[in-house]
C-alpha positions in Angstrom: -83.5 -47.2 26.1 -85.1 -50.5 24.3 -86.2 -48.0 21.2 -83.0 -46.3 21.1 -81.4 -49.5 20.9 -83.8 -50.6 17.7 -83.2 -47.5 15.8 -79.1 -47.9 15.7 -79.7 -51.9 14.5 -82.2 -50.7 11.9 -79.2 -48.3 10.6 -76.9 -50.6 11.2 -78.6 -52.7 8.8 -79.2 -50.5 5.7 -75.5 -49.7 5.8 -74.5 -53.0 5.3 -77.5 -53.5 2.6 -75.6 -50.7 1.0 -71.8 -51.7 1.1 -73.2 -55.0 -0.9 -74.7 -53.6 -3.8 -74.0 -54.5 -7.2 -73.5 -51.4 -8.7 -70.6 -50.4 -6.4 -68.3 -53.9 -7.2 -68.6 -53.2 -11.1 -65.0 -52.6 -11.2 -65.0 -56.1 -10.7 -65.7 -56.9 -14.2 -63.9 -54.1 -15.8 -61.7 -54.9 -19.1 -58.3 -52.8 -21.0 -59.8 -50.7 -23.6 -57.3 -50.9 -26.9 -54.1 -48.5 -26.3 -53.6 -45.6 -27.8 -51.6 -45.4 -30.7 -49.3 -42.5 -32.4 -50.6 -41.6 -35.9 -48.4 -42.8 -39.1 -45.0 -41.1 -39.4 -46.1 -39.7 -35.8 -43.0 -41.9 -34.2 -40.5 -40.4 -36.8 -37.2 -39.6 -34.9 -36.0 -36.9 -38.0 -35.5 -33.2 -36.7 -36.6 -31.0 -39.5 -34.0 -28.0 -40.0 -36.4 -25.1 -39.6 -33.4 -23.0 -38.0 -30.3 -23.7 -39.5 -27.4 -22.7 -37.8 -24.4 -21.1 -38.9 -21.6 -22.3 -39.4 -18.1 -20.4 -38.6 -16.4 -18.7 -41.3 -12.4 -19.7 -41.6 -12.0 -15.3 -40.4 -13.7 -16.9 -36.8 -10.8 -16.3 -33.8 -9.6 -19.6 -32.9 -9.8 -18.2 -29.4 -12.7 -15.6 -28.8 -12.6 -15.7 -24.7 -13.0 -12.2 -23.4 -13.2 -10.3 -26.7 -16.4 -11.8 -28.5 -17.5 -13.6 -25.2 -17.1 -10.7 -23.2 -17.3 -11.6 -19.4 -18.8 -8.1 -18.8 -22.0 -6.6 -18.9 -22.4 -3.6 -22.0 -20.4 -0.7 -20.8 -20.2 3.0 -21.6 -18.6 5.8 -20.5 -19.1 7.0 -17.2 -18.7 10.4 -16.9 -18.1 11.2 -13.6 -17.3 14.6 -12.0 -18.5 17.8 -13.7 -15.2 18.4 -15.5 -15.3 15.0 -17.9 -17.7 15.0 -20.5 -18.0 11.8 -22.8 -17.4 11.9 -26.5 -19.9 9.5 -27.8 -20.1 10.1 -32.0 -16.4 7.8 -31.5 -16.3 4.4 -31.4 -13.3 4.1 -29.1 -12.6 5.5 -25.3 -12.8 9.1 -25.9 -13.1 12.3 -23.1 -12.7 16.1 -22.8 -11.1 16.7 -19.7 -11.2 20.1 -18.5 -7.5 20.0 -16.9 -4.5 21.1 -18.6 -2.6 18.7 -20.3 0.3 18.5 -17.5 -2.3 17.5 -15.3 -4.1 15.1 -17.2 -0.3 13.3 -17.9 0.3 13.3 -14.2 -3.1 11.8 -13.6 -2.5 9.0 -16.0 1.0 8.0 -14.6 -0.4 8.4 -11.1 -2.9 5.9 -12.1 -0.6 3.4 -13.9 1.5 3.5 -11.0 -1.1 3.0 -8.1 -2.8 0.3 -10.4 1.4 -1.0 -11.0 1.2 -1.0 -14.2 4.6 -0.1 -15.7 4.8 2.4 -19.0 6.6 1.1 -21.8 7.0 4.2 -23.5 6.1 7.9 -23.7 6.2 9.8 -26.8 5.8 13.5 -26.9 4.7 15.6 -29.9 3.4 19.2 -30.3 -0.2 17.7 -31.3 -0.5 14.5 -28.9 1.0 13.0 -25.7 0.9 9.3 -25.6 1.8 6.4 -22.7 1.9 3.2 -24.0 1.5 0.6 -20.5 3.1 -3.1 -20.3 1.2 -5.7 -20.7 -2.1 -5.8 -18.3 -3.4 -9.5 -17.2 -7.0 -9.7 -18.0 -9.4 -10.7 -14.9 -11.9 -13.6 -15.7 -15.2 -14.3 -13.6 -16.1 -17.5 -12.4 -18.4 -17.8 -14.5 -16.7 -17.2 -17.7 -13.9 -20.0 -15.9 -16.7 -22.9 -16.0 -18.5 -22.1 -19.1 -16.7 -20.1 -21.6 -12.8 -20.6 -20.8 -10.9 -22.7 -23.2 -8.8 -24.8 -20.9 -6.3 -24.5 -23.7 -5.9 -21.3 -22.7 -3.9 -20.0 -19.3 -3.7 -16.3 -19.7 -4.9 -13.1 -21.9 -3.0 -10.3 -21.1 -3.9 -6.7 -22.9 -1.5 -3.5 -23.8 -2.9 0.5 -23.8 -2.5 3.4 -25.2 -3.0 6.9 -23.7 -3.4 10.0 -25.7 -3.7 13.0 -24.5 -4.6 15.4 -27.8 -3.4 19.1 -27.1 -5.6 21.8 -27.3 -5.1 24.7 -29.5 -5.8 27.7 -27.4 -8.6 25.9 -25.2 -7.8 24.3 -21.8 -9.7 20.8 -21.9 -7.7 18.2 -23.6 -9.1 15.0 -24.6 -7.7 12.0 -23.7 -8.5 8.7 -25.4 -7.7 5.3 -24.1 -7.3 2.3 -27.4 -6.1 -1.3 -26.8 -2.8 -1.8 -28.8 -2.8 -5.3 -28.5 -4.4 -8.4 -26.8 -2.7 -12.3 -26.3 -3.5 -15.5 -24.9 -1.3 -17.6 -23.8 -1.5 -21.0 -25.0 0.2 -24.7 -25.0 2.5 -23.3 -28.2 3.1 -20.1 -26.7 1.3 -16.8 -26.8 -0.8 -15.8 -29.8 -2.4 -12.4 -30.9 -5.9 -12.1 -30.4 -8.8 -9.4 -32.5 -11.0 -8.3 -29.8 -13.5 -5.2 -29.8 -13.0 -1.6 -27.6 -15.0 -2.9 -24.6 -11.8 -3.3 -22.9 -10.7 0.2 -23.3 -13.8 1.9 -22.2 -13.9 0.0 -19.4 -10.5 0.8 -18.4 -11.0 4.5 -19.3 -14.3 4.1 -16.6 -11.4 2.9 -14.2 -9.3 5.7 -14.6 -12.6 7.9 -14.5 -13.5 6.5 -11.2 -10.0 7.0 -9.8 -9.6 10.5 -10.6 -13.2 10.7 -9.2 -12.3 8.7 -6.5 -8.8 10.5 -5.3 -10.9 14.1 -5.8 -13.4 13.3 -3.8 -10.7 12.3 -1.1 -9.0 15.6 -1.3 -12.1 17.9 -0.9 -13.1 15.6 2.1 -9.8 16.1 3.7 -9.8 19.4 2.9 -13.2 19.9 4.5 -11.8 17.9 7.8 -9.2 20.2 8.6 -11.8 23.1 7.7 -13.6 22.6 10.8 -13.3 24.4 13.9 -11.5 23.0 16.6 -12.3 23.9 20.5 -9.2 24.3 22.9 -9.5 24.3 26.6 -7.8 24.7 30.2 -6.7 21.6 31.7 -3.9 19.3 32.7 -2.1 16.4 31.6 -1.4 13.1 33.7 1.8 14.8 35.2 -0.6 17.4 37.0 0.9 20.1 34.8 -1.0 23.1 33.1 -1.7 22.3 29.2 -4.0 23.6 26.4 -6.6 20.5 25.5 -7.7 20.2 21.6 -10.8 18.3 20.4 -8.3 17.4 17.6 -6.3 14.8 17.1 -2.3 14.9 17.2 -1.5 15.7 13.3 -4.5 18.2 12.4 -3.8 20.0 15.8 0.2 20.1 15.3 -0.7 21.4 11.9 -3.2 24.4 12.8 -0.9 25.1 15.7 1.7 25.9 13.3 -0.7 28.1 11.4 -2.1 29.7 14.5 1.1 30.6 16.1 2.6 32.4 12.9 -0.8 34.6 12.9 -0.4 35.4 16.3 2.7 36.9 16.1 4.6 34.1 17.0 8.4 33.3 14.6 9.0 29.5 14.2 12.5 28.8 14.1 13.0 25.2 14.5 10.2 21.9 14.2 10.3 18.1 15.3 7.2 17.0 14.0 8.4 13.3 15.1 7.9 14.7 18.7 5.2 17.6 18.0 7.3 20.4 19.2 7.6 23.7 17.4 10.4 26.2 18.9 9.2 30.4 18.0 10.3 33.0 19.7 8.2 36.1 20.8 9.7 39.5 20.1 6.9 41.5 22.4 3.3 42.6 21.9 2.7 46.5 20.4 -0.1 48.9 21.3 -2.1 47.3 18.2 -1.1 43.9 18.1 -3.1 41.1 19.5 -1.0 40.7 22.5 -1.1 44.3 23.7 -3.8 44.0 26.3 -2.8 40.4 27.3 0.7 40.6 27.9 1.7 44.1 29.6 -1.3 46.4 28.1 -2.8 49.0 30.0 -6.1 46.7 30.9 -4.0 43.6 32.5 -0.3 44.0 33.4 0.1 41.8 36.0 0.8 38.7 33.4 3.6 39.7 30.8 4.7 37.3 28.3 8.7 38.3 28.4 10.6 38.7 24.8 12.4 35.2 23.9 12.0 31.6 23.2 9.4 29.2 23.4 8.7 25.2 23.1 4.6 24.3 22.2 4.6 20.5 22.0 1.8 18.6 20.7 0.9 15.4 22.6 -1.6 12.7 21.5 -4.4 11.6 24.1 -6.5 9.1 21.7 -8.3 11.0 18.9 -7.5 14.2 21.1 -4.3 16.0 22.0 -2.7 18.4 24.4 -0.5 21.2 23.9 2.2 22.1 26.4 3.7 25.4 26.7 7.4 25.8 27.9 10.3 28.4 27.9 13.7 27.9 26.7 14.7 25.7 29.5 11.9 22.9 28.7 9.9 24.3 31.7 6.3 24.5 31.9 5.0 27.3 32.2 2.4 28.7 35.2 -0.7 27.8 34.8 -1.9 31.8 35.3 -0.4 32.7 31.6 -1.9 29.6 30.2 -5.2 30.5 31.8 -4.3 34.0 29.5 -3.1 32.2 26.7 -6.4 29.8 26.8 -8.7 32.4 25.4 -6.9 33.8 22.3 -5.9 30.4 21.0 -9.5 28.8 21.5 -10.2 32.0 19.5 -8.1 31.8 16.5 -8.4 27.4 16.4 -12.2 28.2 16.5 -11.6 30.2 13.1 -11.5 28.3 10.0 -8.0 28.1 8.0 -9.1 30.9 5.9 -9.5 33.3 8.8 -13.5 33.1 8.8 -15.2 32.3 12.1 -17.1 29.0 12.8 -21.2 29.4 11.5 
């Protein structure tokens, strides 16, 4: 314990000898060297012009917001479907279209009017169709409002011109899309503006994109009420015998329709606010699809008798029920629905085209 006790004052000691050397307070005496200076002419404030930059001719727009400082990244034409093809070697909003020219003109007033844009004027000649449009308000981005917008200015507003060029003896047509006119509108009033064809091409990628767009719709529609649908026995909440669909109330109403006039069935009357068709049945024959279901030699105990008949369509949710009924409104039994059951689910398993489900 006593040498343990002599070794920590002995190191106690030389650390003390050591925080009191000399050499470790020279800071004490330390002294400002002389301060840097900046070489002669170094402090010159005078910006050489090494760069000059150029100054605006008197031809400059007064006003270049969304022509010159286009709000818009570089566009081209997009040419989307298989039936537009671009025309690039022109500097404006050229495409071939392959569509007849009727078709192309009711595309480009179904456009105008889904986008509400009103025609001025439509002039027709043997060698060109043109639609001239009102004037279109030009969108700005945010970011052209807090950096590039004059606030002098409130509005810019464009006009367009379709032409449709006929074909001689082909069926595409090529359409081309050119901005007549552009405006700003101003403290004075509004003034004419120069601008370059970005404009049009992008419009022409609009109405691209909307043919695209309303094509694409149709062949998905199409394909929707291409699919098989699967009927079954059941009954509805009134405990009554009805014919369930997987479909919902319109597509089933409207393959009902189809279904019944291949099956033999005449439609004489429709309420398609209440889902009801009214057909009558005139009788099965020997070859007919009815023969061995309603009073063929196989099964005669369940005959379908000649007259009228109500189907109604009723919505359950995003499926629907059809009820059968006789001239008097009354359902009927559910023994001949139990015979009906098969041949429908047959024919609504079908495809529209007659072809049976893959």
């Amino acid at each position: 314990m006593i040498r343990f006790l002599v070794f920590s004052s002995v190191v106690a000691v030389g650390l003390l000898g050591c925080s009191g050397s000399k050499k470790e307070q020279a800071y004490v005496n330390a002294k400002l060297e002389k301060k840097l200076e900046l070489p002669e002419g170094g402090n010159d404030t005078k910006i050489a012009d090494f760069y000059v930059t150029p100054k605006l001719s008197q031809k400059a727009e007064q006003f270049p917001i969304g022509t010159k400082l286009n709000d818009r990244a570089p566009v081209t034409i997009i040419p989307l479907g298989n039936d537009v093809r671009p025309v690039y070697q022109e500097k404006t909003a050229v495409v071939w279209i392959e569509q007849s020219v009727e078709d192309i003109l009711q595309d480009v007033e179904s456009f105008l009017k889904g986008e509400k844009i009103p025609f001025q004027s439509r002039q027709i000649s043997p060698q060109r169709i043109e639609v001239e449009t009102d004037w279109v308000e030009q969108d700005y981005s945010e970011l052209l409002d807090t950096i590039a917008k004059s606030e002098d200015i409130d509005e810019i507003r464009n006009r367009f011109r379709f032409t449709i060029f006929v074909p001689s003896g082909e069926r595409d047509a090529k359409l081309r899309i050119n901005r007549m006119q552009t405006q700003a509108k101003v403290s004075q009033g509004w003034i004419n503006l120069s601008g370059k064809e970005e404009r049009s091409i992008d419009y022409l990628n609009q109405f691209v994109a909307k043919r695209y767009q309303s094509a694409l719709e149709a062949y998905e529609k199409s394909s929707f009420y291409q699919q098989s649908i699967k009927i079954t026995m059941g009954s509805n909440n009134a405990d009554e015998p009805v014919l369930k669909s997987s479909a919902p109330y319109r597509r089933t109403l409207m393959r009902l329709e189809q279904v019944l006039n291949k099956l033999g069935f005449v439609i004489e009357d429709r309420d398609f606010s209440d889902g009801l068709l009214v057909v009558a049945f005139e009788g099965g024959s020997s070859s007919g699809l009815f023969a061995s279901l309603f009073g063929g030699e196989e099964d005669s105990s369940v005959e379908l008798a000649v007259g009228t008949y109500r189907f109604q369509v009723t919505s359950t949710g995003k499926v629907s029920e059809i009820k059968i009924m006789n001239d008097e409104s009354e359902v009927l039994p559910a023994n001949i629905v139990a015979k009906l059951q098969p041949v429908f689910s047959e024919e609504f398993a079908r495809k529209p085209d007659g072809r049976k489900p893959i």
